[in-house]
N, C-alpha and C positions, 0 to 999 in steps of 0.2 A: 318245603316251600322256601323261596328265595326269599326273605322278609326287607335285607338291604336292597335289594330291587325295585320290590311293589312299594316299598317310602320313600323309595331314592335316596336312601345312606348312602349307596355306592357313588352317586354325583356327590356328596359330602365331601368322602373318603380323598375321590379325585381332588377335588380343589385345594384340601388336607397334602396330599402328596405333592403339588407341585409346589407346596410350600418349605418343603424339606430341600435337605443339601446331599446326605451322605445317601448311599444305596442302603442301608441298614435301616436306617427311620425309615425309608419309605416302605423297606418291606415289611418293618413294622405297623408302620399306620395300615398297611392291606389288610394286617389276620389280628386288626385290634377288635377286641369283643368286649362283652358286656362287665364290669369288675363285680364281682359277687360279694366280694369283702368290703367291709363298712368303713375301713380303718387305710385300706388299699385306695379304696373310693376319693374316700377323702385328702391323701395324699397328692392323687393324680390331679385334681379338680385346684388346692394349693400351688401346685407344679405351675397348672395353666394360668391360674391367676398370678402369681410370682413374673412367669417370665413376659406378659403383656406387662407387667407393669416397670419391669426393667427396657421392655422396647420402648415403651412408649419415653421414660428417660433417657436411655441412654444411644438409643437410631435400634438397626438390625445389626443382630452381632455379627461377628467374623467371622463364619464358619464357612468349610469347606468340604467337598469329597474326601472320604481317606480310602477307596477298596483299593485305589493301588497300588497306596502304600503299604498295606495289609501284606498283599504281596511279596511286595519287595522285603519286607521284613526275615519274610519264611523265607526267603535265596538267600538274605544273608546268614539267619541260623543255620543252612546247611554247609556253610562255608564258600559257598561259591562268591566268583568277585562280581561286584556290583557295576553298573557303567556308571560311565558322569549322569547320565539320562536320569539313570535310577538314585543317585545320591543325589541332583537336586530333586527330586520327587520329595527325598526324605527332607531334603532342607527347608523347603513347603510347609510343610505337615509343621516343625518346628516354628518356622515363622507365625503360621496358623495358632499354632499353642500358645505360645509368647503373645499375640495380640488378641484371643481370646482371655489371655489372662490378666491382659491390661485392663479389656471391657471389662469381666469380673471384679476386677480390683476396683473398679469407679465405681462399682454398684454396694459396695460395701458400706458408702456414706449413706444410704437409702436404708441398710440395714435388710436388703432381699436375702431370704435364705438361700436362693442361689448364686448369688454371689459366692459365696465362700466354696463352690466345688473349685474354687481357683486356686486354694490351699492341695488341693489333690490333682490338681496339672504343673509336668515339671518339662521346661522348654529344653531342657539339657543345652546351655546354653553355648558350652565347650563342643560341642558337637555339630552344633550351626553352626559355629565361629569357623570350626576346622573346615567345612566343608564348603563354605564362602567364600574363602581366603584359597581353596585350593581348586573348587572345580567353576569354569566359568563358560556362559552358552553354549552347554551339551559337550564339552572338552575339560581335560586339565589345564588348568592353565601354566604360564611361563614361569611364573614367581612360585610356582607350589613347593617349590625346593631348590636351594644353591645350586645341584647337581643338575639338576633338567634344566635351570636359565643357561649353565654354563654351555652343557650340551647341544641345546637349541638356538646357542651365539654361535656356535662354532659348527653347527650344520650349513645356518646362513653366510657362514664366512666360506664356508669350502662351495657352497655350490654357487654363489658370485665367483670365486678363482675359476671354475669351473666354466663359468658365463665369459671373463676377461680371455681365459684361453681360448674358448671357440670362435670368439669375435676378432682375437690378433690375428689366427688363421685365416678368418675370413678376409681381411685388411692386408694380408701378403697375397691373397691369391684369388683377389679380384673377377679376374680373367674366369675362372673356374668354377666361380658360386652360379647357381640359378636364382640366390635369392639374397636381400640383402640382409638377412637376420637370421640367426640358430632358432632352432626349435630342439623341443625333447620327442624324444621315439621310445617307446618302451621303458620308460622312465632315465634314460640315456639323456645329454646332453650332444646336439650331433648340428654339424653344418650340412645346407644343402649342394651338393657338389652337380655340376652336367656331367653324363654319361659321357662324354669325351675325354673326361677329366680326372674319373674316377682315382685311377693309379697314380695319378700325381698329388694327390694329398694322402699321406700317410696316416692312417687309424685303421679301424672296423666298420664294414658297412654294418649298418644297425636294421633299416628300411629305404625300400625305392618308393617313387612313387607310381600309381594307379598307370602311367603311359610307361614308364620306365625309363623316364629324359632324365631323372634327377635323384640321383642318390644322396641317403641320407647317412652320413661319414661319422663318427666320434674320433676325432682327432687322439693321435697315442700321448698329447700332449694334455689332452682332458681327462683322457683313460688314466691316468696314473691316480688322479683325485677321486674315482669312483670307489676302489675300496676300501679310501678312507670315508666316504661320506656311507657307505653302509655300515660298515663297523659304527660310525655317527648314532645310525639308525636305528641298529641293534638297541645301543645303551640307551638311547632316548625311549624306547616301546619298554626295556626293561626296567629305567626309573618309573615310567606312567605307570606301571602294573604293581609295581611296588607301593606307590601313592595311593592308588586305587584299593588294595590288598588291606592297607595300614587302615583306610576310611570303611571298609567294609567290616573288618573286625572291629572299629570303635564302635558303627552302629549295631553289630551283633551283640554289644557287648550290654548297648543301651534298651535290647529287645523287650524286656518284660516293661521298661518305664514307657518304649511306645506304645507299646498295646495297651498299658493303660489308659495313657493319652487318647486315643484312639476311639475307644469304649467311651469315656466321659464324652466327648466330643460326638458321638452317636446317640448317647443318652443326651445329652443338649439340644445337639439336632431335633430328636424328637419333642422336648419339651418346649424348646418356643416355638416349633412348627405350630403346637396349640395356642401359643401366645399369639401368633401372626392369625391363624385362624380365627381367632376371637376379633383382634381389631378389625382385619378383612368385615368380620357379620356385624360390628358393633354389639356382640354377645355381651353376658353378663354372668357370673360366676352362680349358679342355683343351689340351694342348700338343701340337702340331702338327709332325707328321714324314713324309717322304717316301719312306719304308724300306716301303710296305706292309704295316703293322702298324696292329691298332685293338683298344687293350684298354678297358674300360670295367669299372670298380668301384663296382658299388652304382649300376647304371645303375636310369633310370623313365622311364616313358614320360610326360614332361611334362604329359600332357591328364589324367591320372588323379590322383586322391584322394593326395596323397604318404599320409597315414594306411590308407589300403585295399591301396596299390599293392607287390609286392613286389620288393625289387632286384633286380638283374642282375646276375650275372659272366659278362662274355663276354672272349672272345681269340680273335683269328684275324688268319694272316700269320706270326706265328712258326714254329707247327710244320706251319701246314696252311692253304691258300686257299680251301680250301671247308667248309663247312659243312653235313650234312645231320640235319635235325632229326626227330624222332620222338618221338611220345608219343598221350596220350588227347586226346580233341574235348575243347576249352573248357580245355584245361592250359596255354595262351598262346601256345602256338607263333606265331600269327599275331603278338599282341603283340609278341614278345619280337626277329623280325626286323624289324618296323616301328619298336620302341625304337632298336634298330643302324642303320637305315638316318638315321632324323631326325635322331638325336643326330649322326651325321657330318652332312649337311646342316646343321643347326646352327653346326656348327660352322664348318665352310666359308663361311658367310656371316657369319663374323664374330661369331658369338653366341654365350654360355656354353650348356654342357649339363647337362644335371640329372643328376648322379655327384657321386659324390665325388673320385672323381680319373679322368682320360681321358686316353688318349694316343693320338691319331685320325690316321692319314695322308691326305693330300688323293687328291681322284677327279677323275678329268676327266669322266666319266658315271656317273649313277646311273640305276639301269634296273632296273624292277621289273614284277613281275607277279602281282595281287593281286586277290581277287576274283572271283566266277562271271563277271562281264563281260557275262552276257547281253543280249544287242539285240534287240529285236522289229521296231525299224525297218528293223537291216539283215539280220534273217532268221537270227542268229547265235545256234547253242547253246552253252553253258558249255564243253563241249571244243575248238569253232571260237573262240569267243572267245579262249580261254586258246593254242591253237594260233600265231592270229594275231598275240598279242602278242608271243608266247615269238618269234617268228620275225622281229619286229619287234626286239627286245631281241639278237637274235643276230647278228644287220646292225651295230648300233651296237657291242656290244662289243668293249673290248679290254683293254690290260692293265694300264691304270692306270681302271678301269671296278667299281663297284659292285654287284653283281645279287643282289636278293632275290626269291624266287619261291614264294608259297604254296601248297600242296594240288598240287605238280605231278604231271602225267600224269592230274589227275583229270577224271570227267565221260566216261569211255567204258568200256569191254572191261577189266577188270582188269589182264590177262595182256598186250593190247595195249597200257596205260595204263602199265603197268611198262615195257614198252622203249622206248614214248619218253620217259620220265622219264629212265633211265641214260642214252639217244642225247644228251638235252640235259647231262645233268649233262658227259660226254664233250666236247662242245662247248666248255662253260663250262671244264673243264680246260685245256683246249687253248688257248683264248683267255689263260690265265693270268691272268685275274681274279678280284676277291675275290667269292666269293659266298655266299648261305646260300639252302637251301631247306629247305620242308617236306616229308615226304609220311607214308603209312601204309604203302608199299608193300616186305613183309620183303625182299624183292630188293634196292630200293635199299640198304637196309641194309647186307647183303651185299659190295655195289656197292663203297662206302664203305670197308668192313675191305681189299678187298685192291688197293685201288687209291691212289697215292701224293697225298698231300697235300690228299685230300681224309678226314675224321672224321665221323664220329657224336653228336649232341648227344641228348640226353633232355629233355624237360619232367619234372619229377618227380610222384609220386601220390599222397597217401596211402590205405591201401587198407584203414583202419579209417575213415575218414571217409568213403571214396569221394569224397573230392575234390581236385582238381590243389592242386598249392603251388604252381609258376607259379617253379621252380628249374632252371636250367637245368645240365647235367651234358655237360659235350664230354669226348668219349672214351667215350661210352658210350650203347648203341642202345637206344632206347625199346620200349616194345611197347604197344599198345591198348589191354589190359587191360578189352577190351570182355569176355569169357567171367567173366571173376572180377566185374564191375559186373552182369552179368546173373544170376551164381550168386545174389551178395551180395543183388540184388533181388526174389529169388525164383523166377527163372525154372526151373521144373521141369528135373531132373535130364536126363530122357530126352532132353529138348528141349535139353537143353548137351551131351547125346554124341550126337547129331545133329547140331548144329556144328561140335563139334571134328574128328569123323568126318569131315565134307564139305569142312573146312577142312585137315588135318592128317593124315586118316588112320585107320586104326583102333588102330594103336600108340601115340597119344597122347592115346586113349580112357582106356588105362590109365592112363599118367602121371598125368593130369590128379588133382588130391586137389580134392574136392567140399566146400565149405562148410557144406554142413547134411544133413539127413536127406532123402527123395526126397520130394518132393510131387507133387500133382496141381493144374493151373488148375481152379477154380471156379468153373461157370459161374452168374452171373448172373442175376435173370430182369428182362426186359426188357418193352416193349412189345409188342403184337402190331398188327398189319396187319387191319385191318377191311375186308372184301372187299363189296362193293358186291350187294344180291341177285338174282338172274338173272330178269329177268324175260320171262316168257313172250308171245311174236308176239301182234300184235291179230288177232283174228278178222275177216275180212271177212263186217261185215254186210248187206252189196248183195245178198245170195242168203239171207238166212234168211226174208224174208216177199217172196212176189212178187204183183204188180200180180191183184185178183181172190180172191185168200185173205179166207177169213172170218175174223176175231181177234175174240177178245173183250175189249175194254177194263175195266181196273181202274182205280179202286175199283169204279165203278158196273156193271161185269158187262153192259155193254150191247155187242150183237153188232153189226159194223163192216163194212165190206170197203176191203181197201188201196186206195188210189188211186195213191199213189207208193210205192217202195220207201225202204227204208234208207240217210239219205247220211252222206256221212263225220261227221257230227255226231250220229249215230248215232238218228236221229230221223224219222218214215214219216205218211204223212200218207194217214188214214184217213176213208173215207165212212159217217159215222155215218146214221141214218131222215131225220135233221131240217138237216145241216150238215155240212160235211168241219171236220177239226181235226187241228191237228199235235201229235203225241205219240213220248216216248222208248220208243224198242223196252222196254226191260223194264218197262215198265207194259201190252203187248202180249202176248199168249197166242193161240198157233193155235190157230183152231177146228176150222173145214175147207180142206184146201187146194184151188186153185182146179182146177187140174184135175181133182178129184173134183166141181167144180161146176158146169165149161162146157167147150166143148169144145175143141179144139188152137182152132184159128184164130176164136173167139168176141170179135166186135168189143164191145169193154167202154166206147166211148164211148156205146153205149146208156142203159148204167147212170150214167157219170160225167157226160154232157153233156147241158144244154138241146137242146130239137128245134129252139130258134133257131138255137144254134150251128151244132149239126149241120148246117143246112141252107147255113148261109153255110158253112163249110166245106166242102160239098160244092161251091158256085161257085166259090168260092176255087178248087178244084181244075180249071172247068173255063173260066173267064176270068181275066182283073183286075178287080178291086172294088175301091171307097175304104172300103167296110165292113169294122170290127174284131171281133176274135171275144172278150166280156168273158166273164172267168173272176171266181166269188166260191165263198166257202163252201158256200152253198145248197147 
């Protein structure tokens, strides 16, 4: 079970980390757990309270990242040479040292124990100093040595001669430049000369240009100064490496005092991150006992509004190890164990808790279960889920063991959901660890009054506002106060002694005193459902006009006989005096039908077919022919 999830440690943790500097603390604060030692405990909880109380004098220290100077540390132990990059990194880190040790030195008049880690930070201050004075924005600089100003005077002096030559050239030979200024080509110094011209000025072409009009020349009068200004070049790379080489072994030299540095200042890191954390919650430092006892005054639940959020008074271990809670939905009960549980985590980890005063005993297990828990992937309904856990939670505890548990026995059978609620609460007795749960169920309640060391909490109501106050009451059994929120809301009377009845009885029909006069619900009117209208089978008109029927065709009133019948397109195709024509049946009217015309077996390709036809179809019926039988209007 995730337990920093269902209390939201893990939102703790975060706001915890973003209050750190170095990559070290924070990956500490991630896999910080619970302290099991008494003496551990106590140390860390001093830690927190020491450095809020140096923030709060002295601002927020000086601290910074160091993983990269980590690094660089290990390239200089292997001998390799460091850049200017990498030596102000390390001159950083020193600066960083030296003015944390300042901070620490001020905190000394306060008499803070931490203060004096400032006696165990050493700025190496010969080593800043070297590395200030020599490397300057991501370069060595000109002054880092006689031998590199002298070189880097006389680099600038030779490539001005260098610039004076190419420009006197250009001033005798006017006529010939395309342009009125030198440029460099390939790190050359070179005039631009017209392709007409080329041969008349004497040097090396270096580069032409893209059309080819204008070459680009180094006069042999500049050419003589290039290979003194490389050889320039050479000794000025091999002073720089030299400088760099001499700054690289002083910080290898200084290696085990960084890494000290380094580790203090991670270990800092981490301890006022708790000190900032504490001002951030306006916590307060809880004092720590092993009696199983956890009282908490004017507890909050850290993630909430301190302006919106209301205190706590909780106590449990003095008179009673268990806690069972009761009250209306949304009156905090969930809050109010999840405030109990964090605030001891908290605390265990070394961190203030938001009270005004706490007196928390240590747990070896904290073990909760919160939550509908539902799984779709593993097929798990809210009562398997919550089954699961609770049985998961019953394996681990014992009796230096914290157990909170919400909505238990919920998510099934009422009547079933109440005996395993008491079987667990029986459990959790038995084990003799501290625990608190919720439920609604009037049994456990019951449960609670006559059974030893375990109590009764309330959330409290108000019941002219109809809303929780989020006050917690031990020694005393809540109730739903769902019948008096449903009167107060209007719920028709009949319909509340219909509850209480089904709930309670018919003798608490009477008891019951009704908030208002009786009413009735009021219905509504609403939408209605528009029903689609029935419409009636098509008529098969294959059989209303058959082959031989006389019709008389509209508009023109002219008498017909069918040739074909009615197809699904609802349309028959008629032999008019002069032409056959396709027409929709209801522009059709029976005249005479055919049988009143001709007789049962009267062949009608008389009427409908050529004598051509006729005749090739009758071969057709008595050989093979390559002749076709053409069908037209006529």
């Amino acid at each position: 079970m995730n337990i920093d999830k269902q209390i939201e440690l893990d939102k703790i943790k975060e706001l915890w980390k973003n209050l750190a500097v170095t990559d070290k603390a924070k990956e500490t604060i991630e896999s910080v757990t619970c302290y099991l030692s008494e003496s551990e405990l106590g140390k860390q909880l001093k830690d927190t309270t020491n450095s809020r109380k140096l923030i709060e004098k002295l601002g927020t220290p000086p601290l910074q990242n160091v993983a990269e100077a980590k690094e660089i540390l290990m390239i200089a132990e292997k001998g390799d040479c460091l850049t200017p990059y990498q030596l102000e990194r390390v001159e950083k880190v020193l600066v960083a040292v030296r003015r944390l040790k300042d901070y620490l030195g001020r905190g000394t008049m306060y008499n803070n124990p931490l203060a004096y880690y400032e006696e165990n930070l050493d700025a190496v201050e010969m080593l800043r100093e070297e590395i200030s004075s020599q490397i300057r924005n991501g370069a060595v600089d000109d002054y880092a040595s006689k031998e590199l100003k002298q070189i880097r005077g006389d680099l600038i002096r030779c490539e001005e001669q260098m610039k004076q030559k190419a420009e006197q050239v250009m001033r005798s030979n006017k006529e010939c430049m395309a342009d009125s200024y030198c440029t460099t080509r390939n790190g050359r110094i070179c005039v631009p000369v017209k392709k007409e011209y080329k041969f008349k000025i004497s040097g090396s072409v270096i580069d032409k240009s893209a059309t080819g009009n204008t070459f680009f020349i180094e006069p042999v009068s500049v050419a003589k100064y290039y290979e003194e200004l490389q050889l320039l070049r050479i000794s000025e790379e091999n002073e720089v490496y030299r400088i760099l080489y001499t700054l690289t072994a002083m910080v290898a030299d200084t290696v085990p005092v960084m890494n000290e540095n380094i580790r203090l200042i991670e270990k800092l890191d981490f301890i006022f991150s708790k000190g900032k954390l504490s001002l951030d919650m306006d916590a307060v430092e809880p004092s720590i006992n092993t009696e199983r006892r956890i009282v908490l005054t004017d507890a909050r639940h850290p993630l909430m509004d301190k302006n919106v959020n209301v205190p706590l008074q909780f106590e449990l271990g003095k008179q009673a190890r268990g806690v069972i809670i009761t009250g209306p939905n949304t009156g905090g009960k969930t809050v109010a164990i999840k405030t109990v549980m964090l605030s001891c985590i908290m605390a265990q980890c070394g961190l203030h808790v938001t009270c005004t005063a706490a007196d928390i005993c240590m747990n070896s297990r904290y073990l909760c279960d919160i939550g509908d828990g539902q799984d779709i992937a593993e097929n798990l309904s809210t009562f398997s889920a919550h089954i699961k856990n609770v049985l998961e939670v019953l394996r681990e505890v014992n009796r230096d063991s914290l157990v909170i548990m919400d909505e238990m026995g919920s998510g099934t059978d009422p009547a079933e959901g109440m005996g395993i609620a008491v079987a667990i609460l029986e459990e959790l007795r038995k084990s003799e660890c501290l625990f608190l749960v919720t439920t609604h169920y009037p049994e456990v309640k019951e449960y609670a009054e006559r059974t030893q060391d375990v109590v009764n909490a309330r959330m409290t109501f108000d019941k002219e506002t109809l809303r929780p106050t989020y006050q917690m009451v031990i020694g005393e059994a809540g109730e739903s106060c769902a019948f008096y929120i449903a009167d107060r809301l209007g719920m028709p009377n009949e319909m509340l002694k219909t509850a209480i009845r089904a709930a309670y009885g018919e003798e608490a029909v009477g008891d019951y005193r009704f908030q208002k006069e009786d009413t009735t619900i009021t219905k509504q009117s609403t939408h209605k459902i528009s029903k689609a209208k029935k419409t009636s089978p098509k008529k098969d008109l294959s059989t209303k006009y058959r082959r031989g029927d006389s019709v008389m065709v509209y508009p023109d009133k002219k008498i017909g006989i069918v040739c074909e019948p009615v197809n699904e397109k609802g349309v028959l195709r008629v032999q008019l005096p002069d032409k056959k024509i396709w027409i929709n049946h209801k522009r059709v009217k029976l005249h005479v039908a055919a049988e009143k015309l001709y007789p049962a077996d009267y062949d009608f390709s008389i009427i409908f077919e050529t004598v051509a036809n006729r005749k090739l179809k009758h071969e057709m019926e008595r050989k093979y022919t390559e002749d076709t039988i053409c069908y037209d209007d006529k």
